[in-house]
Every structure is written in structure tokens, then in C-alpha cells.
N, C-alpha and C positions, 0 to 999 in steps of 0.2 A: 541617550537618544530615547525620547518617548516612541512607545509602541501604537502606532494609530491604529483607528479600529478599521480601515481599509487596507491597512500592511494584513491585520489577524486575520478577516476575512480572506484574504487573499491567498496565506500562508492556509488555514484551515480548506478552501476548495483544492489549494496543490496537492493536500494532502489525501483527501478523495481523489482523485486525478490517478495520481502516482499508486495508489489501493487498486486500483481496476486497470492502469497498465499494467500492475506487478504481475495481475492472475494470468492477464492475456500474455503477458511474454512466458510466465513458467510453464501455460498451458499447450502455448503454441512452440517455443522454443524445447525446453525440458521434455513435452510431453510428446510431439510433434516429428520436430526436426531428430532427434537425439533416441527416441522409440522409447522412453523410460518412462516407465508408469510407477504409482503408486507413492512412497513418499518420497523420492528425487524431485517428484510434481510438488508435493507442500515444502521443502527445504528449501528453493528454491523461491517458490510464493514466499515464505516467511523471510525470505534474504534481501531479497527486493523491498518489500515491503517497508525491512528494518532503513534500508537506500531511501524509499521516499519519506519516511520519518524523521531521518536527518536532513535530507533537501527541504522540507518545509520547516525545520528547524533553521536551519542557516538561513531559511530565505526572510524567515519573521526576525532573527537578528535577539531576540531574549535572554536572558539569563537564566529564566523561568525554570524550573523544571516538571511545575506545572501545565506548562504549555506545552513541554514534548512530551507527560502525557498525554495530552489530549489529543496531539497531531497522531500520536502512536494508536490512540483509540482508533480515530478516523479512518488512518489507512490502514491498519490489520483489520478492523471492522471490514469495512468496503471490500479487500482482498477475500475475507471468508466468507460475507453474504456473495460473492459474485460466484467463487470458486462453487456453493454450493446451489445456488441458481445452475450455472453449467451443469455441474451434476447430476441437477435433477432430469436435465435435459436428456440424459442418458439411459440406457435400460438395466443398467448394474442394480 
């Protein structure tokens, strides 16, 4: 099966996507609901994360392993620039 460039596109925005639900679930869930702070907050971001990595892996269908870096970039990227946008947002 050739890999279109609207499957890639598509599988690469999941991939963002899935990076900034990750923060907001370990932020709100992890950090929130559960009262843990600290790195329970990032093992969590990084578990999810590694979740949307493989969802945009399946979803682009490759063999690549080139491609699951890149998806890996995307969403652990997105997950740490948001995690530390939030951050800054705070007075720590």
C-alpha cells in the first residue's frame, strides 16, 4: 500500500493532537484529580505521549521506522513545549 501524502499529513497532525491531549490529561488527571505532583506529572505526559506515537503510527499504516521517529518527535515535542507553556503560567 503506497503511503499518500494526505494519509502523512494526517497521521503527522494526530500526532500533535495526541502531544497536547497527553499534557492536558497528566495535567488534569495525574496532577489534578489524583493530588500528585512532580514527576508522576511527567511519567505520565511521557506514557501518553509514547500512546499517541503509536496511534499515529498505526494510523499512517508504514513500515518506516523513520516515520515513527518523526511522529515520536511531533508528539513528545508538543507534549514538552505545552507542559512548559503551562508552567510558565505558574509562580514556581
Amino acid at each position: 500500500m503506497e503511503l499518500t501524502s494526505n494519509r502523512r499529513s494526517t497521521a503527522g497532525l494526530l500526532a500533535l493532537c495526541c502531544g497536547l491531549l497527553s499534557t492536558m490529561v497528566a495535567v488534569e488527571v495525574v496532577g489534578g484529580y489524583l493530588s500528585l505532583e512532580g514527576m508522576p506529572v511527567v511519567y505520565g505526559l511521557l506514557g501518553l505521549s509514547a500512546v499517541g506515537t503509536l496511534a499515529s503510527k498505526w494510523f499512517s499504516r508504514t513500515a518506516s521506522w523513520k516515520s515513527v521517529l518523526l511522529y515520536g518527535a511531533l508528539t513528545f515535542g508538543s507534549s514538552i513545549l505545552l507542559f512548559l507553556y503551562l508552567f510558565s503560567l505558574t509562580d514556581a
